[in-house]
C-alpha positions in Angstrom: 0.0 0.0 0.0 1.1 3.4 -0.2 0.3 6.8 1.1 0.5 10.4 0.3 0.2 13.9 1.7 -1.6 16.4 -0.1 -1.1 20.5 0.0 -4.6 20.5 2.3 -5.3 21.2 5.8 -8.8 20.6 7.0 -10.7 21.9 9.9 -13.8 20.3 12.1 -16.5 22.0 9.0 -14.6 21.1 6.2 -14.6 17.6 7.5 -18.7 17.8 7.5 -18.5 18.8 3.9 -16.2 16.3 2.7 -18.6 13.8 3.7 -22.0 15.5 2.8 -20.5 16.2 -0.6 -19.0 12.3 -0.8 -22.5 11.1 0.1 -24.0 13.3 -3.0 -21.6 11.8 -5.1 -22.3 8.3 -4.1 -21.1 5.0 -6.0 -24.4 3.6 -6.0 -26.0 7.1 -7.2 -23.3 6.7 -10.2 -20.5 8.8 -9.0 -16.8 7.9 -7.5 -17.0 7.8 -3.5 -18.4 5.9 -0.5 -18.6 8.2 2.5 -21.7 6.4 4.5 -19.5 5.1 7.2 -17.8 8.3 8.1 -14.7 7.4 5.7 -14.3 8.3 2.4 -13.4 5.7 0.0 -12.7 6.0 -3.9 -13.4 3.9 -6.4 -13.0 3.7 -10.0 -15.0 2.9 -13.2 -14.4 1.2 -16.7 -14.5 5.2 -17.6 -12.5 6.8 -15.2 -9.3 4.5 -13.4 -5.9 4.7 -13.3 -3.9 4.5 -16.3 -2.4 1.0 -15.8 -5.6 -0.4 -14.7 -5.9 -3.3 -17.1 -8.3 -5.7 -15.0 -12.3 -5.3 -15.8 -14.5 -3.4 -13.8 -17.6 -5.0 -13.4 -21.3 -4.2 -11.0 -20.2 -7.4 -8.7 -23.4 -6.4 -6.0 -23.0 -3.1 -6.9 -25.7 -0.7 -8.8 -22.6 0.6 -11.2 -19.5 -1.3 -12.3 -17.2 0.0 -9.4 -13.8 -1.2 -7.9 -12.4 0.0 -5.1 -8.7 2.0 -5.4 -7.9 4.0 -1.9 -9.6 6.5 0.4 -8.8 10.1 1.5 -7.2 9.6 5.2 -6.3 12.0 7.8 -4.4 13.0 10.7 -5.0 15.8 13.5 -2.2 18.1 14.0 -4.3 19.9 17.1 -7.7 19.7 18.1 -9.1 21.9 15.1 -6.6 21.0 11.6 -5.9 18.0 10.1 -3.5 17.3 7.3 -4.7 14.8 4.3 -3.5 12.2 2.4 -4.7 9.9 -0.1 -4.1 5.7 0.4 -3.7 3.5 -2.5 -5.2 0.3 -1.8 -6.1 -1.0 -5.3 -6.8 -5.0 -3.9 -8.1 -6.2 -7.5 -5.2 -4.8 -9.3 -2.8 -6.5 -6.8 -4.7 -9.9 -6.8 -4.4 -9.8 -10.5 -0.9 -9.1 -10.9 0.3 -11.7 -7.8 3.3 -12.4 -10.3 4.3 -9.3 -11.1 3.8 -7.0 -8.6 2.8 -3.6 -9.6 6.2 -1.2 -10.9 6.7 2.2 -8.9 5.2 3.7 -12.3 2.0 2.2 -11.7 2.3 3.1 -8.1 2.8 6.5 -9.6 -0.3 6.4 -11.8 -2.7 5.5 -8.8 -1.4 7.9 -6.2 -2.0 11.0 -9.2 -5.7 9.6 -10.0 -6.8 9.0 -6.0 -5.1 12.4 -5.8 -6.9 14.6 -8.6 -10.2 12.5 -7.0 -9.5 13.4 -3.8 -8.7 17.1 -4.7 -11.8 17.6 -6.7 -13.4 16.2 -3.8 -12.1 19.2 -1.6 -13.1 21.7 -4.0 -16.8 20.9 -4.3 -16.6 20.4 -0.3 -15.4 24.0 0.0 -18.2 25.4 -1.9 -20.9 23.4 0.1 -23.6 23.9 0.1 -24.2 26.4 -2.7 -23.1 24.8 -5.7 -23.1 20.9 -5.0 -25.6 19.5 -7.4 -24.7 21.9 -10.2 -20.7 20.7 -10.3 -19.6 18.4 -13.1 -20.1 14.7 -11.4 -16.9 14.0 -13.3 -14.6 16.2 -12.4 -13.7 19.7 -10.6 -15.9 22.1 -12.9 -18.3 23.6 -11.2 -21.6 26.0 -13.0 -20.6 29.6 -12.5 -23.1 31.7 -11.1 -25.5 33.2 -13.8 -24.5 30.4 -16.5 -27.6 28.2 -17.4 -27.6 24.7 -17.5 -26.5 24.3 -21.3 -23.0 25.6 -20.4 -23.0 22.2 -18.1 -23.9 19.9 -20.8 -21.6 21.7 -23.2 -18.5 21.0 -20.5 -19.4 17.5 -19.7 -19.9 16.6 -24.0 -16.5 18.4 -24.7 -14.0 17.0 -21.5 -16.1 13.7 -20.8 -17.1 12.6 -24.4 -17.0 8.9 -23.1 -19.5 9.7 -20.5 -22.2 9.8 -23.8 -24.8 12.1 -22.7 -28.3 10.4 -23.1 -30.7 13.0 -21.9 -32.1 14.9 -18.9 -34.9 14.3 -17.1 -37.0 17.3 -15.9 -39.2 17.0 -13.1 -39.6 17.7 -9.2 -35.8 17.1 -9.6 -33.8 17.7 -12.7 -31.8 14.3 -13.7 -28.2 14.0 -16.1 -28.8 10.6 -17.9 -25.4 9.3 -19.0 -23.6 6.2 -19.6 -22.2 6.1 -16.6 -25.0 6.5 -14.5 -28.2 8.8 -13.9 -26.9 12.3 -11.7 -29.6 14.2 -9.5 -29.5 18.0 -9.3 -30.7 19.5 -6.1 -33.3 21.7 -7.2 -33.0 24.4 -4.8 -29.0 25.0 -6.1 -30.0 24.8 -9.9 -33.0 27.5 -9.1 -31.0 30.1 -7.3 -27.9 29.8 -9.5 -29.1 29.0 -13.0 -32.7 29.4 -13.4 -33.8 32.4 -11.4 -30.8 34.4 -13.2 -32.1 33.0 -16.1 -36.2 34.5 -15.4 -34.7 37.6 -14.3 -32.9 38.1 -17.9 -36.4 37.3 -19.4 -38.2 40.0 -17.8 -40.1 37.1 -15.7 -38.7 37.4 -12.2 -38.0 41.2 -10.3 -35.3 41.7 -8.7 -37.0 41.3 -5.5 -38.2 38.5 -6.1 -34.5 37.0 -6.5 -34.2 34.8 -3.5 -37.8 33.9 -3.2 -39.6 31.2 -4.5 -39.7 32.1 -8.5 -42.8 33.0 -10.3 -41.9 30.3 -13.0 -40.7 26.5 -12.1 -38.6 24.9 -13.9 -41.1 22.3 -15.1 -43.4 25.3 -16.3 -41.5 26.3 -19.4 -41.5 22.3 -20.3 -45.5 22.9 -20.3 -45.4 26.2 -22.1 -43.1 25.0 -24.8 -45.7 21.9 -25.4 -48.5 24.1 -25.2 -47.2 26.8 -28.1 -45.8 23.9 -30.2 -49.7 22.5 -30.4 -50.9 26.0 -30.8 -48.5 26.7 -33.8 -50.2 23.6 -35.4 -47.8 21.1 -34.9 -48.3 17.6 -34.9 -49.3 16.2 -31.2 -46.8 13.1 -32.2 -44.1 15.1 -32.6 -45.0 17.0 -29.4 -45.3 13.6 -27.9 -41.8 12.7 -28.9 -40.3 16.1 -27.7 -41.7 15.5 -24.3 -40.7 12.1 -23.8 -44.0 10.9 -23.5 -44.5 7.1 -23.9 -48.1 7.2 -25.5 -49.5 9.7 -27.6 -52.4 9.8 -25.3 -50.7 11.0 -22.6 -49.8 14.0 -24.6 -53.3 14.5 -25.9 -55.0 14.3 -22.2 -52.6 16.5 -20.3 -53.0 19.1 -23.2 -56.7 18.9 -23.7 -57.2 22.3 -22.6 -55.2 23.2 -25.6 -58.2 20.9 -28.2 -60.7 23.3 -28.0 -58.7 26.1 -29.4 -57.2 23.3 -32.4 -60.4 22.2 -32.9 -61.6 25.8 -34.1 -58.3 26.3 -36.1 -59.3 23.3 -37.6 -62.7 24.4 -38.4 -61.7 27.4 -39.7 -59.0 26.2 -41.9 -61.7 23.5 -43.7 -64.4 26.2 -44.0 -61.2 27.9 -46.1 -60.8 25.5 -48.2 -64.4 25.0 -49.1 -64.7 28.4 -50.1 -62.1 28.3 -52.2 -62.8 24.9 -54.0 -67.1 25.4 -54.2 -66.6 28.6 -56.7 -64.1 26.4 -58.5 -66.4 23.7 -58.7 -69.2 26.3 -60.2 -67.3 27.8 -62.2 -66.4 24.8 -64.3 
């Protein structure tokens, strides 16, 4: 095993946020670390591990394929600061390689991966509470204030291309769906940071109005958008697709509010073409 000290000293509150911001990026919720029993462990992925990790990463009773590297240790200088270092451990890779042991390079390799984990740990920790939920769950990057969520999809598509962006949920939470697992951000971060600068740009929240509850949700402009598409006369199975719904029907019922006003468009339009085929029709 090996150990190493990193340029970081930690008080008593940092220490809280290590582990609140390890349990948000859980291994079981798709992310890196395990910090539910007041450690914090670090595991890798078949999309993120250290370089000369050559054995396959597989679920085992796991909800992601997941093994297990090192943890982020400490030790108390005085009864406040703690220095902290990151522990190699990586049991599969040296079970594997029982005939040739792992080379100092490797060694090398493993200590620099637990160590940019473990760093990009402490960053997010430091900026608890306010921005965890709306950092990259892949690396350091976090959403700076007044961005909007597309400037988080355009970093994770452009430094994590394997992590293959499938979609995003939007709900009572707002879910990344990606290759590597499904990422939940807290609502409550992404409202104060993202979308309420985001309504206040559009003229739909005041400025005092800021840090309260926003006259908008989220899942109101996913509404609106479906609601203008149908009144612009577009087809409710292409609005069904757009929405992710599984059944056109479930589409056409939540909308229905919207038929009555299609249904006139759509008597108007076929008295329009009557008129102008009928003095055709006499004509010839």
């Amino acid at each position: 095993m090996r150990r190493e000290m990193l340029d970081v000293r930690a008080d008593r509150n940092l220490f809280r946020q290590l582990l609140a911001t390890g349990q948000a990026w859980d291994l079981e919720r798709g992310g890196l670390y395990d910090a539910r029993s007041g450690a914090i462990n670090i595991w890798c992925s078949p999309h993120d591990k250290p370089a000369c990790w050559d054995r396959p990463i597989s679920k085992g009773g796991l909800r992601h394929p997941r093994e297990y590297v090192g943890g982020l240790s400490w030790e108390w200088q005085d009864d406040e600061q703690a220095d902290l270092y990151v522990e190699a451990a990586p049991y599969a890779l040296i079970d594997q390689r029982r005939r040739e042991p792992l080379t100092e390079r490797d060694w090398q390799e493993i200590l620099s991966w637990l160590r940019e984990k473990a760093l990009g740990l402490v960053r997010l920790a430091r900026l608890e509470p306010q921005v965890v939920g709306v950092g990259c769950p892949f690396c350091s990057f976090v959403l700076p204030v007044e961005d909007l969520l597309n400037e988080l999809l355009t970093h994770i598509g452009a430094a994590h291309p394997d992590a293959n962006m499938r979609g995003i949920v939007l709900g009572e939470a707002i879910v990344l769906q990606t290759d590597r697992g499904e990422f939940t951000l807290q609502s409550s971060n992404f409202t104060l940071r993202s979308f309420n600068p985001a309504l206040k740009r559009a003229g739909i929240l005041q400025e005092r109005t800021q840090a309260c509850k926003p006259k908008a949700r989220f899942h109101d402009l996913r509404h609106t958008c479906a609601t203008l598409l149908l009144l612009e006369d577009v087809n409710a199975k292409v609005v069904s697709e757009r929405l992710g719904h599984a059944r056109i029907e479930i589409t056409i019922n939540i909308y229905s509010h919207v038929l009555p006003t299609l249904q006139e468009r759509a008597a108007e339009k076929l008295e329009g073409v009557m008129d102008r085929m009928i003095p055709k029709a006499a004509a010839s």
